[in-house]
Every structure is written in C-alpha cells, then in structure tokens.
PQR file of N, CA, C, O and H, with PARSE charges and radii, in Angstrom:
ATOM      1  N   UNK A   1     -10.424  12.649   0.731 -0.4000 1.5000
ATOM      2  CA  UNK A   1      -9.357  12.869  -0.226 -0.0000 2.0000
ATOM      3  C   UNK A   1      -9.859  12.625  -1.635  0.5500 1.7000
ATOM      4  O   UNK A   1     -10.698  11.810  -2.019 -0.5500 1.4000
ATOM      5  N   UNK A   2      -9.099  13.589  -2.373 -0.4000 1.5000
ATOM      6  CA  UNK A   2      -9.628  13.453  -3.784 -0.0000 2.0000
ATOM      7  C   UNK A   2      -8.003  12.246  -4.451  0.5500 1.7000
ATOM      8  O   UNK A   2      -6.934  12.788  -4.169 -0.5500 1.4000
ATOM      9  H   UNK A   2      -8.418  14.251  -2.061  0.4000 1.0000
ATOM     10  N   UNK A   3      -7.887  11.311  -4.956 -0.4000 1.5000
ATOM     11  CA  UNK A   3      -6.697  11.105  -5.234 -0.0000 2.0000
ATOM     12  C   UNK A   3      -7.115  10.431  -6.748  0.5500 1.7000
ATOM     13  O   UNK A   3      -8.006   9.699  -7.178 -0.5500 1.4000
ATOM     14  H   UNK A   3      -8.755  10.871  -5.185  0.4000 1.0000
ATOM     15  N   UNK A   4      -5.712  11.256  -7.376 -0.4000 1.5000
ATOM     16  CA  UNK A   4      -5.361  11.519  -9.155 -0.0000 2.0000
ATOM     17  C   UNK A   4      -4.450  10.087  -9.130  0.5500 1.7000
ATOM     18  O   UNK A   4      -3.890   9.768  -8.082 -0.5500 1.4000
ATOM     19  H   UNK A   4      -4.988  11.851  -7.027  0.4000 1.0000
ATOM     20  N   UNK A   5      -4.335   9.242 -10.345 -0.4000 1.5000
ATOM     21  CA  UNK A   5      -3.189   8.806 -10.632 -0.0000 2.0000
ATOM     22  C   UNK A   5      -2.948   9.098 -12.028  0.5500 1.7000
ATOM     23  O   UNK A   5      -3.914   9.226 -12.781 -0.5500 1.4000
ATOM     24  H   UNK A   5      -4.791   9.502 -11.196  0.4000 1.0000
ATOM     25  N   UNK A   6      -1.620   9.233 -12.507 -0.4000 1.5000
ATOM     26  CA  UNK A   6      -1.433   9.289 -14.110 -0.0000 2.0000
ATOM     27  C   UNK A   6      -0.398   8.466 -14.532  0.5500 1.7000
ATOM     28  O   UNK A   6       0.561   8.626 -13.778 -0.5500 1.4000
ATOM     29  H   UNK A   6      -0.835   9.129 -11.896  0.4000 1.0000
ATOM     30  N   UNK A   7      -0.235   7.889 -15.153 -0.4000 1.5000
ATOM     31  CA  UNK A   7       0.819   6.633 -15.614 -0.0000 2.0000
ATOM     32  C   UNK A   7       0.352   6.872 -17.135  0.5500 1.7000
ATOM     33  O   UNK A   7      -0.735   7.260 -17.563 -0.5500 1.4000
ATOM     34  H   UNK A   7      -1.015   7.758 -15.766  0.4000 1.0000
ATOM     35  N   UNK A   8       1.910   6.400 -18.023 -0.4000 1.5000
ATOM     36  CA  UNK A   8       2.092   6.287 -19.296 -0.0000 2.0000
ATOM     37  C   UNK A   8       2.948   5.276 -19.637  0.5500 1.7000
ATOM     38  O   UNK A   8       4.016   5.339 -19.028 -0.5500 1.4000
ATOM     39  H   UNK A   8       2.793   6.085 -17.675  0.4000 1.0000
ATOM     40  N   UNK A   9       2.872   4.623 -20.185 -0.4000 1.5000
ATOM     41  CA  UNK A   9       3.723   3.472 -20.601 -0.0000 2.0000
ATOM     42  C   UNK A   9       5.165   3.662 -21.364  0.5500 1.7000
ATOM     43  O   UNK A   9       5.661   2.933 -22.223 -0.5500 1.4000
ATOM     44  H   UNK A   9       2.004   4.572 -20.680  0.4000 1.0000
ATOM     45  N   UNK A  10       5.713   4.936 -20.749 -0.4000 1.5000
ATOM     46  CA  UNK A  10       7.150   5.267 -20.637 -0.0000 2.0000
ATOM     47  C   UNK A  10       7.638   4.789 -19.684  0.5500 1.7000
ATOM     48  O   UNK A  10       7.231   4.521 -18.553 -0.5500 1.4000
ATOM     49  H   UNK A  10       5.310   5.529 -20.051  0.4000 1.0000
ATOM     50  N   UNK A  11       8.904   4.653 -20.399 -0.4000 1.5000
ATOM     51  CA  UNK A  11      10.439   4.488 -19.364 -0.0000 2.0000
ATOM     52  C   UNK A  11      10.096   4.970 -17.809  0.5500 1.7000
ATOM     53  O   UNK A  11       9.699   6.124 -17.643 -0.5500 1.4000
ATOM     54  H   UNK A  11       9.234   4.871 -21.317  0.4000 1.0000
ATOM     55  N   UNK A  12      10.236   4.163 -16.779 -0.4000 1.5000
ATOM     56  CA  UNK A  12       9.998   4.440 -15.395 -0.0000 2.0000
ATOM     57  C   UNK A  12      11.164   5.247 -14.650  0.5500 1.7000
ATOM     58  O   UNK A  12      12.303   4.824 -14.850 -0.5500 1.4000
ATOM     59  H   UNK A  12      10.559   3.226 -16.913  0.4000 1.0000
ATOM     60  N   UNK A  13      11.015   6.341 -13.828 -0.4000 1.5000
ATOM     61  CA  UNK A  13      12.494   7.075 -13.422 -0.0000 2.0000
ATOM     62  C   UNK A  13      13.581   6.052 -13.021  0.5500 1.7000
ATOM     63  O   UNK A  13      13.384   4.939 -12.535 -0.5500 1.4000
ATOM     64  H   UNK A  13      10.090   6.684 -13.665  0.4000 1.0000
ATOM     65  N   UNK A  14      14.636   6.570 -13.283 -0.4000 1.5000
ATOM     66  CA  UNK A  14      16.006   6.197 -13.233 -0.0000 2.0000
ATOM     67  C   UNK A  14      16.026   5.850 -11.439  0.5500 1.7000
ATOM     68  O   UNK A  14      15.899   6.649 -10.511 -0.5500 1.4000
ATOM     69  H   UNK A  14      14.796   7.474 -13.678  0.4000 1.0000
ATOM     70  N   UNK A  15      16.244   4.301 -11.402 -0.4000 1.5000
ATOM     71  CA  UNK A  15      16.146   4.088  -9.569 -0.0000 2.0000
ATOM     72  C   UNK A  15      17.520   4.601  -8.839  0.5500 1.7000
ATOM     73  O   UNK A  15      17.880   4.170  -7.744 -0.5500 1.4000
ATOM     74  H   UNK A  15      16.348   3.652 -12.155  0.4000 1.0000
ATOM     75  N   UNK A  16      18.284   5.645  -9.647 -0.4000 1.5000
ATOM     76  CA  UNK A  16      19.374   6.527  -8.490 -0.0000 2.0000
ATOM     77  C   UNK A  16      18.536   7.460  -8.430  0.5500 1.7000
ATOM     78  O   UNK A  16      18.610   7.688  -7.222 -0.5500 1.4000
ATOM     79  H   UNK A  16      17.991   5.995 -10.537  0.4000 1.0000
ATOM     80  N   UNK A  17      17.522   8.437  -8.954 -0.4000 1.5000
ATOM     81  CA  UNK A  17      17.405   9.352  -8.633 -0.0000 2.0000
ATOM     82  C   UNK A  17      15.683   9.403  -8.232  0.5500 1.7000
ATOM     83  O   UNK A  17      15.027  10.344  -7.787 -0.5500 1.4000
ATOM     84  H   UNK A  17      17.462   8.252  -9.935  0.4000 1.0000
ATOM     85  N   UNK A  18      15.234   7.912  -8.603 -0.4000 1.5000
ATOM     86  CA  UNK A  18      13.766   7.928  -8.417 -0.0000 2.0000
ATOM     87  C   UNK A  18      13.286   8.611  -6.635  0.5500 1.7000
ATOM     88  O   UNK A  18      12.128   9.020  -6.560 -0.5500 1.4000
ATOM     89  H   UNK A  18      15.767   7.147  -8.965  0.4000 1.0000
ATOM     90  N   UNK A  19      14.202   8.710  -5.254 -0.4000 1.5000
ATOM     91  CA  UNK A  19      13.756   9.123  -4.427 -0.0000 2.0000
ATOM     92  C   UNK A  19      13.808  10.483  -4.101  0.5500 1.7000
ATOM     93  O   UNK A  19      13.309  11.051  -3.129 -0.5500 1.4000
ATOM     94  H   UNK A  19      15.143   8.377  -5.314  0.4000 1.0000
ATOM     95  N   UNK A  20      14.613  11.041  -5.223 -0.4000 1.5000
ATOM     96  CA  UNK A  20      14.649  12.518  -5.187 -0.0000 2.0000
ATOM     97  C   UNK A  20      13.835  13.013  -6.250  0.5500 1.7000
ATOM     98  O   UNK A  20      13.348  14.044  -5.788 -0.5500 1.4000
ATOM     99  H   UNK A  20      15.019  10.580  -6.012  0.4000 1.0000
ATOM    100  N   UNK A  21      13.478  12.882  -7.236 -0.4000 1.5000
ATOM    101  CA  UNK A  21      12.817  13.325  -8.121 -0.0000 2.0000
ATOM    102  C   UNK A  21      11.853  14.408  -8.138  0.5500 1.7000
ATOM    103  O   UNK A  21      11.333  14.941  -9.118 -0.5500 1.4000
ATOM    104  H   UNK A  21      13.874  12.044  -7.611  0.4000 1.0000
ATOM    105  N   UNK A  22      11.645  14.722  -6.552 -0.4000 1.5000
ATOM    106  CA  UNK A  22      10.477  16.101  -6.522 -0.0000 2.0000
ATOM    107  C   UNK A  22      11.512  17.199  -5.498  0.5500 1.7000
ATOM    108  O   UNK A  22      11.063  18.047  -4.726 -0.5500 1.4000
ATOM    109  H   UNK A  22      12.067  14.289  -5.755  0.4000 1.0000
ATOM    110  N   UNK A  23      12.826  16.935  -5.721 -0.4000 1.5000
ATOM    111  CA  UNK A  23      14.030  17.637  -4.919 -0.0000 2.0000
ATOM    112  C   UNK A  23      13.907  19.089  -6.224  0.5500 1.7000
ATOM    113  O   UNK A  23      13.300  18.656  -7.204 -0.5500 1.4000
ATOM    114  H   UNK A  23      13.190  16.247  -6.347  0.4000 1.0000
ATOM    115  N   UNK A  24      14.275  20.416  -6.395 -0.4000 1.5000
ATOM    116  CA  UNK A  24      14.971  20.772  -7.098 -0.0000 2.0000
ATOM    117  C   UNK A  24      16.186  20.936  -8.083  0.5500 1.7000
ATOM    118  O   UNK A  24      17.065  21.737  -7.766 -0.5500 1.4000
ATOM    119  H   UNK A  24      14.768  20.767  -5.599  0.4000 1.0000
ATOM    120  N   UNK A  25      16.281  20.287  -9.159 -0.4000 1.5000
ATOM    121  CA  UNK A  25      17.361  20.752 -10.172 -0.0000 2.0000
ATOM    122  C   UNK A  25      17.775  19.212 -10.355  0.5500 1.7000
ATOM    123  O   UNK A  25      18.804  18.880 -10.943 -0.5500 1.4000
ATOM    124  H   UNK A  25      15.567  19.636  -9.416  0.4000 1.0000
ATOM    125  N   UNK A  26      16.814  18.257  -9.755 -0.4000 1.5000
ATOM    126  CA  UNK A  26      17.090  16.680  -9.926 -0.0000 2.0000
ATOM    127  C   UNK A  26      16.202  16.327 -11.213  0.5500 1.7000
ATOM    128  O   UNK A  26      15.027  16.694 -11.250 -0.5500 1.4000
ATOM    129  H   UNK A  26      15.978  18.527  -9.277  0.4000 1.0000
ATOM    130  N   UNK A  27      17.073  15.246 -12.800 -0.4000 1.5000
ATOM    131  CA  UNK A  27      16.252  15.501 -13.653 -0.0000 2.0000
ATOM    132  C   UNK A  27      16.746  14.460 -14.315  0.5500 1.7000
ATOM    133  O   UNK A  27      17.935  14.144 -14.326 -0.5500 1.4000
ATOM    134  H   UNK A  27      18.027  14.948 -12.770  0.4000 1.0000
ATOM    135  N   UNK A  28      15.845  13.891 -14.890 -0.4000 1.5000
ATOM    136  CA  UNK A  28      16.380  12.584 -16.065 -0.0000 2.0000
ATOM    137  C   UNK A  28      16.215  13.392 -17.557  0.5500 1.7000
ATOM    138  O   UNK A  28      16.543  12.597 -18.438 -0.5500 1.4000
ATOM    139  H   UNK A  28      14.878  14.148 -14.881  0.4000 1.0000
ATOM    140  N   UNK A  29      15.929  14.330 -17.970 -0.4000 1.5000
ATOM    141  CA  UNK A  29      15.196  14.962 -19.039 -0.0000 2.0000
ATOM    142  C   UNK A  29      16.714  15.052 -19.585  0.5500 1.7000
ATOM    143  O   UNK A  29      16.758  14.663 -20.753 -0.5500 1.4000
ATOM    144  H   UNK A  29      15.662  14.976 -17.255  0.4000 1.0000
ATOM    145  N   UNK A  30      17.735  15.376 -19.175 -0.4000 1.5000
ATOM    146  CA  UNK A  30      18.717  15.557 -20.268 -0.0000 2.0000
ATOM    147  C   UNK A  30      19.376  17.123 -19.706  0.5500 1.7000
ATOM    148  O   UNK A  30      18.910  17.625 -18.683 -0.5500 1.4000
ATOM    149  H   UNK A  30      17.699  15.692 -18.227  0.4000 1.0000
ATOM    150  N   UNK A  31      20.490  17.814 -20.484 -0.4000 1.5000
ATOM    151  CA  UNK A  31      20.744  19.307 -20.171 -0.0000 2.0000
ATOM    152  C   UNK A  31      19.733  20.210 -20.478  0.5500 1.7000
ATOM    153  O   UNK A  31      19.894  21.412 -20.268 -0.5500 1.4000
ATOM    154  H   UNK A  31      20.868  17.407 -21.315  0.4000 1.0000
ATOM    155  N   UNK A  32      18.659  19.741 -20.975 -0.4000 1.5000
ATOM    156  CA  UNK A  32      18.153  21.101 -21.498 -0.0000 2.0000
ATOM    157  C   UNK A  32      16.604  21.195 -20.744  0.5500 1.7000
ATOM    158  O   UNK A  32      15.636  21.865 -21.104 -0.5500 1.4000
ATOM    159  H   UNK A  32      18.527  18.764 -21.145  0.4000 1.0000
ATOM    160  N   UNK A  33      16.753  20.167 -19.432 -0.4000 1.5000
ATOM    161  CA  UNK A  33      15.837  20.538 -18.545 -0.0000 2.0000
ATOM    162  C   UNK A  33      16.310  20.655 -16.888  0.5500 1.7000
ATOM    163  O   UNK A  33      17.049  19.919 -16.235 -0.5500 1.4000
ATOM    164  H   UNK A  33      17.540  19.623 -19.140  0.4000 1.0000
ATOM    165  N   UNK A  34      15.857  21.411 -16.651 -0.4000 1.5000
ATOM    166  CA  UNK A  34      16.193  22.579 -15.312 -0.0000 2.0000
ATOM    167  C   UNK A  34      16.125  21.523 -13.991  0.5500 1.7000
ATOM    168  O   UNK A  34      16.832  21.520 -12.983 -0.5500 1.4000
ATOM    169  H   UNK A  34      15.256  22.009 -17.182  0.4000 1.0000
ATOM    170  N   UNK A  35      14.845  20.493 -14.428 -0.4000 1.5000
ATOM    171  CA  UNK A  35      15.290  19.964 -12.816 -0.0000 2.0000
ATOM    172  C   UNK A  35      13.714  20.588 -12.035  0.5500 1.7000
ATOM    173  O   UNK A  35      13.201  20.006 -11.079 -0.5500 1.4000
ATOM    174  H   UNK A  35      14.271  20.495 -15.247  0.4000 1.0000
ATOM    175  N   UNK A  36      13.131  21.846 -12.667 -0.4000 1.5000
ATOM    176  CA  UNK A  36      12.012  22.412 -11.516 -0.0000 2.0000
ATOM    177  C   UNK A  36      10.339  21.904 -11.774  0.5500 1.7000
ATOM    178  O   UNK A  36       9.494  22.020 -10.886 -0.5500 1.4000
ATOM    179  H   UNK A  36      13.548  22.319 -13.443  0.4000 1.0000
ATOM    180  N   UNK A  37      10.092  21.431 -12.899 -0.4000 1.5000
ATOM    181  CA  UNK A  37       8.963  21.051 -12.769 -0.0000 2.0000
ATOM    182  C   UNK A  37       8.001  20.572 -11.708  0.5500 1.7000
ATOM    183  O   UNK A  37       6.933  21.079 -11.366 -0.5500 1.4000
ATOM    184  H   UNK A  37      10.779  21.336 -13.620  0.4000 1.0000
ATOM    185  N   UNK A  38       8.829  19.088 -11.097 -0.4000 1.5000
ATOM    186  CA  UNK A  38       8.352  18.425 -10.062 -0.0000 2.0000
ATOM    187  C   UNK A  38       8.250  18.985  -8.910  0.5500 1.7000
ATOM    188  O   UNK A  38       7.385  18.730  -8.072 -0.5500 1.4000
ATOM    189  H   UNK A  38       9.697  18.677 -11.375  0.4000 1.0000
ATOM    190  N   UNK A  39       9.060  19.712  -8.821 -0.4000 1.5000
ATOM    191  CA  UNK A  39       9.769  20.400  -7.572 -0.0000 2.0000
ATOM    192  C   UNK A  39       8.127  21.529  -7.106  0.5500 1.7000
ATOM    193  O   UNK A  39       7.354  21.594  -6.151 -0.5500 1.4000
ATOM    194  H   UNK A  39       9.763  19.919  -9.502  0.4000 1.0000
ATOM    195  N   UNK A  40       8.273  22.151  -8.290 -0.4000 1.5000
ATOM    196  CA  UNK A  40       6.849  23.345  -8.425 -0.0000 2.0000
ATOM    197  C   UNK A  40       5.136  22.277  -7.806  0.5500 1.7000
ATOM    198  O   UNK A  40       4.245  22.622  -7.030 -0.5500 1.4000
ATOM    199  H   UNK A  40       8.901  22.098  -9.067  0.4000 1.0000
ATOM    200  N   UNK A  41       5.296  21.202  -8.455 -0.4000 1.5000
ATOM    201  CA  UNK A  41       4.399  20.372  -8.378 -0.0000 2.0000
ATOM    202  C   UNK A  41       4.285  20.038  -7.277  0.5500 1.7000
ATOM    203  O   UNK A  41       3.291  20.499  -6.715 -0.5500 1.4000
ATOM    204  H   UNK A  41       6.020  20.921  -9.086  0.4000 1.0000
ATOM    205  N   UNK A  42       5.101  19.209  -6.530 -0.4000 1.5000
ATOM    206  CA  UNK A  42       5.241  18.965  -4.827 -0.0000 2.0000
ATOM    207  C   UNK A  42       4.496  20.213  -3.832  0.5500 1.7000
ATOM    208  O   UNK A  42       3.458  20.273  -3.174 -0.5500 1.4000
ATOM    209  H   UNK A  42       5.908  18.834  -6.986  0.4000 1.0000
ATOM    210  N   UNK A  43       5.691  21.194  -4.132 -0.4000 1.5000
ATOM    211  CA  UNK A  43       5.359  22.558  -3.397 -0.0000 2.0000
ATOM    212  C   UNK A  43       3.779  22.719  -3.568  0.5500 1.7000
ATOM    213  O   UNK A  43       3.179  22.687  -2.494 -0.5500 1.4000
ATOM    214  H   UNK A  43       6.535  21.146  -4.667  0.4000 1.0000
ATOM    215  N   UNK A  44       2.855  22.911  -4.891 -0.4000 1.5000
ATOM    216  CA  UNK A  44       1.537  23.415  -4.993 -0.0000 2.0000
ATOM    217  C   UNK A  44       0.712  22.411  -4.498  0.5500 1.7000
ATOM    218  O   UNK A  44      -0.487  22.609  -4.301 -0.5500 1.4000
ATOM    219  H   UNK A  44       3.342  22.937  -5.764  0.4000 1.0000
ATOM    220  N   UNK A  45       1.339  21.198  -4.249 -0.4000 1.5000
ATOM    221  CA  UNK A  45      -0.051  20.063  -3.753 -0.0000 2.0000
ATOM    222  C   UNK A  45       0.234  20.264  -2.048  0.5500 1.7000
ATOM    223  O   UNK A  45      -0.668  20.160  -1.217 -0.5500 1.4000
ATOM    224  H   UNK A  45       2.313  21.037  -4.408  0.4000 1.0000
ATOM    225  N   UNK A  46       1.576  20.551  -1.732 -0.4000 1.5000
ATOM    226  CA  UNK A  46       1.914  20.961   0.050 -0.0000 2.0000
ATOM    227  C   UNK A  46       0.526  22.031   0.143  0.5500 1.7000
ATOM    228  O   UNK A  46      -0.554  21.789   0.682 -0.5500 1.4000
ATOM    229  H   UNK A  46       2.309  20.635  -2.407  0.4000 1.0000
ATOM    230  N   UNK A  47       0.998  23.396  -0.638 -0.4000 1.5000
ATOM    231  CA  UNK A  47       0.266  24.464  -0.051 -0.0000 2.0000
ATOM    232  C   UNK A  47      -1.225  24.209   0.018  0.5500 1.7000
ATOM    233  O   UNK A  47      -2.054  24.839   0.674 -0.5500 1.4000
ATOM    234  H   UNK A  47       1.875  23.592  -1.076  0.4000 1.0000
ATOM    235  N   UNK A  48      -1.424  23.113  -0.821 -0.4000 1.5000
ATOM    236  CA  UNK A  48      -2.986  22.820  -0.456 -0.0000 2.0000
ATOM    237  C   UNK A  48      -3.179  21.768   0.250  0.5500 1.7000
ATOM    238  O   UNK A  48      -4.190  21.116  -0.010 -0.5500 1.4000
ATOM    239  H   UNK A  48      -0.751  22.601  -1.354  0.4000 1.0000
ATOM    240  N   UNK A  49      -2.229  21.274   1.395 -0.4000 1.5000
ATOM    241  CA  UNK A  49      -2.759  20.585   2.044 -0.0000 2.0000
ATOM    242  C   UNK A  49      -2.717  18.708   1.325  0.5500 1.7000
ATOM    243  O   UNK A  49      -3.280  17.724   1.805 -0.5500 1.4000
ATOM    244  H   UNK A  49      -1.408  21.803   1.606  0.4000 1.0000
ATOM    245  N   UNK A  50      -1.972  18.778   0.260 -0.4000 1.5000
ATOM    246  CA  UNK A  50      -1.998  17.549  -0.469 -0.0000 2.0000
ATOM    247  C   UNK A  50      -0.648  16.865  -0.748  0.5500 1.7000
ATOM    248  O   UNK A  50       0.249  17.319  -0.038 -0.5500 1.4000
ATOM    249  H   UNK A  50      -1.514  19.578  -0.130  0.4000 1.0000
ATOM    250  N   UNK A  51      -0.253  15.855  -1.627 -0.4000 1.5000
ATOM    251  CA  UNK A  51       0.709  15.234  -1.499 -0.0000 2.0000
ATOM    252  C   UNK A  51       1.301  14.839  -2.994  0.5500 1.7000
ATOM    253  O   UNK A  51       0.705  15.305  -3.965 -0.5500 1.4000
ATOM    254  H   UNK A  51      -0.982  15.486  -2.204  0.4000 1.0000
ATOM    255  N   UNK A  52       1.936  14.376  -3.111 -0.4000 1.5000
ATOM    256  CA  UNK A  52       2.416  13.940  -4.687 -0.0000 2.0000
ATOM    257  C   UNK A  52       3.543  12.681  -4.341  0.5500 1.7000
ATOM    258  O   UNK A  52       4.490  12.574  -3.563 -0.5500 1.4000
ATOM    259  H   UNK A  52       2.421  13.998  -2.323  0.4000 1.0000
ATOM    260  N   UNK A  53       2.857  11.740  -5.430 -0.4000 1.5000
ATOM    261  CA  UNK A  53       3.899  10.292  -5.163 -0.0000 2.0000
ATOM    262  C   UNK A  53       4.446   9.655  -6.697  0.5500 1.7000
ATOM    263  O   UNK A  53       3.897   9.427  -7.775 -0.5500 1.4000
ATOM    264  H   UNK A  53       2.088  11.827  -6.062  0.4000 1.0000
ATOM    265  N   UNK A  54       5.468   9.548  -6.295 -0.4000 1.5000
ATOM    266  CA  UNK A  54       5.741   8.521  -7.520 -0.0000 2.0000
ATOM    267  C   UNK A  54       6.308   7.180  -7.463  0.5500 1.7000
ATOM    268  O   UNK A  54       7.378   6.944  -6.901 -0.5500 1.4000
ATOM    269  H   UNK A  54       5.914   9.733  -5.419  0.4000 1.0000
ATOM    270  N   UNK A  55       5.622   6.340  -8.021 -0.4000 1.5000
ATOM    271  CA  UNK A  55       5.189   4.549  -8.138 -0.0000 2.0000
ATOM    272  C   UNK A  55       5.877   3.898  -9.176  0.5500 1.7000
ATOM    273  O   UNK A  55       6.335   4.802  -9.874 -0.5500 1.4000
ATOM    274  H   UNK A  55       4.753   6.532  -8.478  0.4000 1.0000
ATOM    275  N   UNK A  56       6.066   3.246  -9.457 -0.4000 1.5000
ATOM    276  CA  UNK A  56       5.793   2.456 -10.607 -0.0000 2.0000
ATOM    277  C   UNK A  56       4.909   0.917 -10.213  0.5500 1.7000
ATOM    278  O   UNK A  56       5.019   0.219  -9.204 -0.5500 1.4000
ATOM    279  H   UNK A  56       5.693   2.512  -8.890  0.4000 1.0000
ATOM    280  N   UNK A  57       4.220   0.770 -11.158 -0.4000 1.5000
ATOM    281  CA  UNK A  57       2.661  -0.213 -11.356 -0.0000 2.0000
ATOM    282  C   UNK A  57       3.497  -0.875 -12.324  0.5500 1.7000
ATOM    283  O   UNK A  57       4.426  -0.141 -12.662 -0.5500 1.4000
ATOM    284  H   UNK A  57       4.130   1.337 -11.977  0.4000 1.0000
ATOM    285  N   UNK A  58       3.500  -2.413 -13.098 -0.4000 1.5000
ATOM    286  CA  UNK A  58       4.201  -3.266 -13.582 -0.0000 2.0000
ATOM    287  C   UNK A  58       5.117  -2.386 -14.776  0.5500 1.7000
ATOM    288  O   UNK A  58       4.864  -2.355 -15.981 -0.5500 1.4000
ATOM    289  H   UNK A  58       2.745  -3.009 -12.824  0.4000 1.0000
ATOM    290  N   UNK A  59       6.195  -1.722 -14.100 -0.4000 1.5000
ATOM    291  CA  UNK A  59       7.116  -1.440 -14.736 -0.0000 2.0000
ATOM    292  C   UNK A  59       6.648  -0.202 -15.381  0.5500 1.7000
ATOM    293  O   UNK A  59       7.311  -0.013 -16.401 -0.5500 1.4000
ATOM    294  H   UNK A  59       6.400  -1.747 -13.122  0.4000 1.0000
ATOM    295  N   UNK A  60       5.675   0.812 -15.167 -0.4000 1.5000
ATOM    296  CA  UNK A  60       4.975   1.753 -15.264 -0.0000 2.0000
ATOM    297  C   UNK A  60       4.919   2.656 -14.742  0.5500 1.7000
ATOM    298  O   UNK A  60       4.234   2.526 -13.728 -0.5500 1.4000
ATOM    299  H   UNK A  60       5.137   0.659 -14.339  0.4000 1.0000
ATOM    300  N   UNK A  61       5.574   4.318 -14.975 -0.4000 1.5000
ATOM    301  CA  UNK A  61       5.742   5.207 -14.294 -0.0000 2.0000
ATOM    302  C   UNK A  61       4.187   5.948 -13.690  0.5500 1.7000
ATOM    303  O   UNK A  61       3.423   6.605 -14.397 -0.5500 1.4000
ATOM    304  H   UNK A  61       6.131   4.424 -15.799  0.4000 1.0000
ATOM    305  N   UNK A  62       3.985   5.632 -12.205 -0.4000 1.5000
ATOM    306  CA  UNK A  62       2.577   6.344 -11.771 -0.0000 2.0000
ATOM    307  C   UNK A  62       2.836   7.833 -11.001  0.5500 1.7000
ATOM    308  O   UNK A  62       3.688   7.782 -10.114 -0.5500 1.4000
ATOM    309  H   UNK A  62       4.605   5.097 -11.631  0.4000 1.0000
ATOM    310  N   UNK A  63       2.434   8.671 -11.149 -0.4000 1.5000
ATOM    311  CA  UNK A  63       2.092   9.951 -10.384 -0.0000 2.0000
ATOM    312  C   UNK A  63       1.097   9.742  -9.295  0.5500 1.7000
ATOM    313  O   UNK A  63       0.043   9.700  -9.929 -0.5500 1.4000
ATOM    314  H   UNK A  63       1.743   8.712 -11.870  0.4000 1.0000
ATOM    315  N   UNK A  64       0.832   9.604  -8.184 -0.4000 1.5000
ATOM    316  CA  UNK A  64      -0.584   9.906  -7.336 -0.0000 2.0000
ATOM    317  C   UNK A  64      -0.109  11.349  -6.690  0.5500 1.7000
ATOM    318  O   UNK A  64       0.930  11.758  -6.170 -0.5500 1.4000
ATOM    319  H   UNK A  64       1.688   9.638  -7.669  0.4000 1.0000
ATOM    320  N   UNK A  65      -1.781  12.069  -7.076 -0.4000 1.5000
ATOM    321  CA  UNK A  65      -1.798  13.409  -6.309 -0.0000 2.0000
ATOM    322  C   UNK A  65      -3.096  13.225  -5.670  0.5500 1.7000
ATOM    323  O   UNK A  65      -4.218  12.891  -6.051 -0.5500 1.4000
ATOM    324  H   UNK A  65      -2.625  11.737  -7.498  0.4000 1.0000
ATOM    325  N   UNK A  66      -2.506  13.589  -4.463 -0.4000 1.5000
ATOM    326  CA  UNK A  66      -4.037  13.310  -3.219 -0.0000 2.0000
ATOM    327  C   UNK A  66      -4.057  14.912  -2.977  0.5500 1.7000
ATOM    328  O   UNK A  66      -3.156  15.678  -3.319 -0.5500 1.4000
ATOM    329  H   UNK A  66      -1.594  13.860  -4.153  0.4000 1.0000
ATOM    330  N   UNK A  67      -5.259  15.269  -2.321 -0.4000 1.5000
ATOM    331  CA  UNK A  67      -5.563  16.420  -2.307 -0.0000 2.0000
ATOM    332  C   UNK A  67      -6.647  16.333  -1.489  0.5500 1.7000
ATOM    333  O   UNK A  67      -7.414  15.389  -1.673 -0.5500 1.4000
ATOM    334  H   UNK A  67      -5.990  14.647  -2.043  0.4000 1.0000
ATOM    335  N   UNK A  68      -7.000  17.564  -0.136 -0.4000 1.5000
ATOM    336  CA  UNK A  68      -8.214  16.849   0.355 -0.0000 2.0000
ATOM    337  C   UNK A  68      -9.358  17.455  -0.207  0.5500 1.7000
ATOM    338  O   UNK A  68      -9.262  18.475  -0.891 -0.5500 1.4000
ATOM    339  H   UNK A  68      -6.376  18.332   0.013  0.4000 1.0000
ATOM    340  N   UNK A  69     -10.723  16.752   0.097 -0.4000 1.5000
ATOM    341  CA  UNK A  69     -11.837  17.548  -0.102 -0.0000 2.0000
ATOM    342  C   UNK A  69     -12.161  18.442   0.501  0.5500 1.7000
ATOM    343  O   UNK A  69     -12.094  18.419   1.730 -0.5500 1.4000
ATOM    344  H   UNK A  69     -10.801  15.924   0.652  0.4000 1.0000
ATOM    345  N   UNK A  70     -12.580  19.429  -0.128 -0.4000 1.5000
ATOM    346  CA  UNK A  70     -13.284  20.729   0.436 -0.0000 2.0000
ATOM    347  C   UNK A  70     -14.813  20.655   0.367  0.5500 1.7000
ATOM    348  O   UNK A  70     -15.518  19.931  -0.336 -0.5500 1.4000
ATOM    349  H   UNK A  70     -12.634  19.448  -1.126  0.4000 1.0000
ATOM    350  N   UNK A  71     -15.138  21.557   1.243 -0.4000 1.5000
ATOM    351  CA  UNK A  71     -17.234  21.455   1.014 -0.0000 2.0000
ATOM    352  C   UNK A  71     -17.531  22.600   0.041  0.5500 1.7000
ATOM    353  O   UNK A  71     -18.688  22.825  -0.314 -0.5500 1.4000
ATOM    354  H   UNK A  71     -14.565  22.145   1.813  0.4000 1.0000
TER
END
C-alpha cells in the first residue's frame, strides 16, 4: 500500500455529519457547495482498488488515502 495523509490546521468536520462526509450532497461548506467533492474522491480511490479516511489527529482534520502498489 501506498498511504497519503493530509491534515491542515482547520476546523475539524462537524461530528453530526463527520460519518457521512464521503455520502453525496453531505457538506459543511455552506449553500454554495454541492456536497460532491468527497463523494467523487471516495468513488476514484474504490475504482482503484483504494480507500479514503477521515481522522482527526489532536483536534486536526486528517485525510488518509491508501491505494495499493502496482509493479
């Protein structure tokens, strides 16, 4: 496995919606975001066989994307 993490020292997701967050049209961004980003993101790490997580590390929003190795 190849595995990514990305964390920024922003605001960590909202814990009502932090277990849906890679659902479609689920969104802390406000009205003037759709909800599909994550959603797209999930789906493209599935079709390859990979995964997408979200953490928080001391109060720190983390992304891990695992992905496997190829030769």
């Amino acid at each position: 496995w190849i595995e990514v993490s990305i964390a920024n020292d922003g605001r960590p997701v909202p814990a009502d919606i932090a277990g849906r967050i890679f659902d479609p049209y689920v969104s802390a961004g406000g009205k003037d975001n759709m909800g599909l980003g994550l959603a797209i993101v999930k789906k493209i790490a599935i079709e390859h066989g990979g995964e997408i997580a979200y953490q928080e590390r001391g109060g720190q929003p983390v992304f891990v994307l695992r992905l496997p190795r190829t030769h």
